[in-house]
N, C-alpha and C positions, 0 to 999 in steps of 0.2 A: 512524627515520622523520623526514622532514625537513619544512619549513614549506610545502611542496608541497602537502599534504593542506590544504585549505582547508574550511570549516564545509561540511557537507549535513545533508538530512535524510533518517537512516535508517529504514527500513520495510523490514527485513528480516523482521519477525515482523510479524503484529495479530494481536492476540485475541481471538475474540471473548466479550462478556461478557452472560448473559443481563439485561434492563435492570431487570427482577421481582425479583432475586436480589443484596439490596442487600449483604448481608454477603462476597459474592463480586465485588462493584463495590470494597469498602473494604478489600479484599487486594490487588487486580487489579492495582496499582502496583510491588507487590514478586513481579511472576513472572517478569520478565526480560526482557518483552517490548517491541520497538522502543513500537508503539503498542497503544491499545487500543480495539476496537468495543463501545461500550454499545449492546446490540440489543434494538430497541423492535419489530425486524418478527418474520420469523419465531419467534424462539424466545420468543415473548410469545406465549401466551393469548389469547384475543381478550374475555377478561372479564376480565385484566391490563392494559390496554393502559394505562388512564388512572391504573392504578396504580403499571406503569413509568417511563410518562411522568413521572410527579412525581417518583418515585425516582432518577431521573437525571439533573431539574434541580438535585433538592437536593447528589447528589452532587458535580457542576459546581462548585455554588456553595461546598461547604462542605471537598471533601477536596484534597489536596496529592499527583499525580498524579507528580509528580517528572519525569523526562525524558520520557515516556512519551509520543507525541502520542493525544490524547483525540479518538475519534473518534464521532459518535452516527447511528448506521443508521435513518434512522425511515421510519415507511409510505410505502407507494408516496402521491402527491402530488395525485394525482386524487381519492384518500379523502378524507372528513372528517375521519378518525382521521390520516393523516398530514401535515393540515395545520394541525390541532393542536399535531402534535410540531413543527413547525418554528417555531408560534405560540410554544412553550413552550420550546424547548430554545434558539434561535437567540439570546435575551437573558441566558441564562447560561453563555455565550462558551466554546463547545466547539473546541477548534482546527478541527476540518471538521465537513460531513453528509455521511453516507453517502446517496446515492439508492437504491434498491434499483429489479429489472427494467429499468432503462433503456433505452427503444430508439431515440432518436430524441434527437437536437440541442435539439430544442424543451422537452422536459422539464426540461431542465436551464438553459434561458436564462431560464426559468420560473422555477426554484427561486435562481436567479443573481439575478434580478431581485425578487424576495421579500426572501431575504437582505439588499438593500442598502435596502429598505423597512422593516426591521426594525432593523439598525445605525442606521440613521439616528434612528430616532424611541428608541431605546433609547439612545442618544449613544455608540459601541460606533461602534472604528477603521474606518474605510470597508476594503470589503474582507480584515477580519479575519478573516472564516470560511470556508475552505476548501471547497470539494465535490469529494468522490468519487464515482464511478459505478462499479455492477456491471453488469456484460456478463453474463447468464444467459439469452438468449434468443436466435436465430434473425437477429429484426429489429436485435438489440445487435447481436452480431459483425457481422453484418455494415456498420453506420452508426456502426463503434467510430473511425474515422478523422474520420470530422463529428463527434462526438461528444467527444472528446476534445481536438480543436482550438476547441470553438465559444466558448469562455470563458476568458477570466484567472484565476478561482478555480479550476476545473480543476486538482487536482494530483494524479488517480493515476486509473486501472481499474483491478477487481478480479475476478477474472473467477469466475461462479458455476458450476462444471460440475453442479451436482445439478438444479437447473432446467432449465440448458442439454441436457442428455441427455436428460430427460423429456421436453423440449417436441420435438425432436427424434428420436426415438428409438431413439438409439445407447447402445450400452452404456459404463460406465466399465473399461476394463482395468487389470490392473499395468503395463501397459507404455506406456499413456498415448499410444495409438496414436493412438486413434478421437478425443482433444482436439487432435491437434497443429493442425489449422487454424485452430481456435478461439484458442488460445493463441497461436499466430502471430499471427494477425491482429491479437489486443490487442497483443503487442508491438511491432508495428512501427507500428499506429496511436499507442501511448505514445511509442516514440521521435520517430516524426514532429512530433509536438507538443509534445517535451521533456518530459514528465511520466511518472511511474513508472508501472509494471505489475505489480502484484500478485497470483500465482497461487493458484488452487483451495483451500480446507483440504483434506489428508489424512482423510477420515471415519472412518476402522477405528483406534480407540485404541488397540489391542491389537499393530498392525501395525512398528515403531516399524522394521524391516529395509526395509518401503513407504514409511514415510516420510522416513526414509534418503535413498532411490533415487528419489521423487519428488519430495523439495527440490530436489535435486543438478538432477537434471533438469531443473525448471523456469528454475534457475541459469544452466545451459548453452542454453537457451531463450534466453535474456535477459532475464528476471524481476529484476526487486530485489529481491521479497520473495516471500511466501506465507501465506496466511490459517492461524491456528491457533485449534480447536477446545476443547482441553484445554491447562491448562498445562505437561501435561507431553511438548508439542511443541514448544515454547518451543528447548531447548538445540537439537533437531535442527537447526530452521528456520535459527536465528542461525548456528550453525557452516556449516552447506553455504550461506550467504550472505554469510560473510565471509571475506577473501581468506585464504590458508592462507601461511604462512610464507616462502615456497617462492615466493609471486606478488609478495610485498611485495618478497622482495631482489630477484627480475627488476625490479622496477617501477622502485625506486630507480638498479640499476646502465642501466635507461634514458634515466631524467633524467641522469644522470653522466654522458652518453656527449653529451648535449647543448654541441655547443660554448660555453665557458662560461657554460653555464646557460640561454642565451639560444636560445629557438625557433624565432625567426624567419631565424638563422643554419643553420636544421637543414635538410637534405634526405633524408639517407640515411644507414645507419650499419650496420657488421655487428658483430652482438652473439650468441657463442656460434654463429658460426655460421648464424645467422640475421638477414634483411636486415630492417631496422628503419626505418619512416616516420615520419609524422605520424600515421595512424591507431592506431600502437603506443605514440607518446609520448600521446596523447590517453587511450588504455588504459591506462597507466602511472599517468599521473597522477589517473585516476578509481580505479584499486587503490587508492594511499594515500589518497583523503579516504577512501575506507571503511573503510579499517584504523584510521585515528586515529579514525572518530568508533563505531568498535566498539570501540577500546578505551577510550575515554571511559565509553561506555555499560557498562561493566563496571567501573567504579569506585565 
């Protein structure tokens, strides 16, 4: 692999971690996963909430997360309890916030506009904190295009199907029928706005031939990553998200076929038989940053 692979940032996995469950916060570092979700919404209690919340500022401040990007989910923003967490977690400099429900552009220029009110008076790099949005409803999918383009902090969807289905009500299958729209739509609302898209947890821990088959899937979707519930979806996730062997050498003998080296000499090229563009070198070159910074993250 050649100096083609240039830095990104992986999010092949996130895990999510309950925010209560502090001895599982101070593992959470050594499961393998791209990033991690400290979860202040649903998987908190509602008579944990202010005892998460602390728990996860303290963890911010005091543990050593290593590559991992650190992400914190806190309540929906219309609450008093979630705007607490953003009171409370935003000065002890989490890489992102996760929004949860989001349906609308406005929520988020909200929470955009908070954050840089809060950097500021905490003296915290303008800008430093990421926002994520989950798409788990109706009015999401469908304003996931507004939504994902409406801000600079904006770096990923994440899309909720357990919400999404309920509120809706379709069922989930194995086969991942009855989401394809939904998951479509974030993808191509993600690529539109250059920001990743990150699919569904697998919920059946038991399942691990589903969740196999529904990584892969998501993959072939155009997903970067996929939410992980247990650690022990961690390996699934990351392998069927990272190129396999087999894409890395196409990838490379693409770039080789580049008139010396040079792109903007390229038009056309057959490779194996197969006619090769600018959309295929573009493809190429996005295989190896993920290969190098998979293998980074495995060292």
């Amino acid at each position: 692999m050649n100096a083609e692979a240039s830095a990104i940032r992986l999010r092949r996995s996130l895990l999510y971690v309950p925010g209560d469950r502090e001895a599982m916060i101070a593992k959470a570092a050594q499961r393998g996963a791209d990033g991690l979700i400290l979860n202040l919404e649903d998987a908190v209690a509602p008579g944990n909430k202010e005892l998460a919340r602390n728990a996860v500022a303290q963890a911010l401040a005091a543990l050593d997360f290593g590559r991992a990007e650190v992400i914190v989910r806190v309540n929906p923003l219309d609450t008093s309890t979630g705007y607490r967490d953003l009171l409370t977690i935003a000065p002890a400099k989490p890489d992102a916030i996760l929004l949860p429900k989001v349906g609308s552009p406005e929520e988020v220029r909200f929470a955009a506009w908070t954050l840089a009110r809060l950097e500021e008076m905490h003296g915290l790099p303008a800008s430093g904190i990421r926002l994520m949005c989950m798409i788990e409803s109706a009015a999401g999918v469908l304003a996931a295009g507004q939504i994902a383009g409406c801000h600079p902090r904006v770096a990923a969807l994440l899309f909720g199907a357990a919400d999404y289905s309920a509120e809706i009500g379709c069922a989930i299958m194995p086969d991942g029928d009855t989401l394809l729209l939904a998951q479509s739509q974030i993808v191509l609302a993600s690529r539109a706005a250059g920001i990743d898209a990150i699919d569904t947890p697998h919920m059946r821990l038991d399942d691990l031939d589903g969740l196999a088959h529904s990584s892969q899937r998501a993959h072939h979707l155009g997903f970067d990553g996929k939410s992980a519930i247990h650690p022990g979806q961690i390996g699934a996730i990351n392998s069927a998200f990272s190129p396999a062997p087999e894409q890395i050498a196409w990838a490379e003998r693409v770039l080789a076929a580049l008139p010396g080296g040079d792109e903007a000499q390229f038009g056309a090229a057959v490779l194996d038989g197969q006619l090769i563009e600018a959309p295929h070198v573009a493809r190429a070159r996005r295989t190896l940053r993920v290969a190098l910074q998979a293998e980074i993250a495995t060292r």
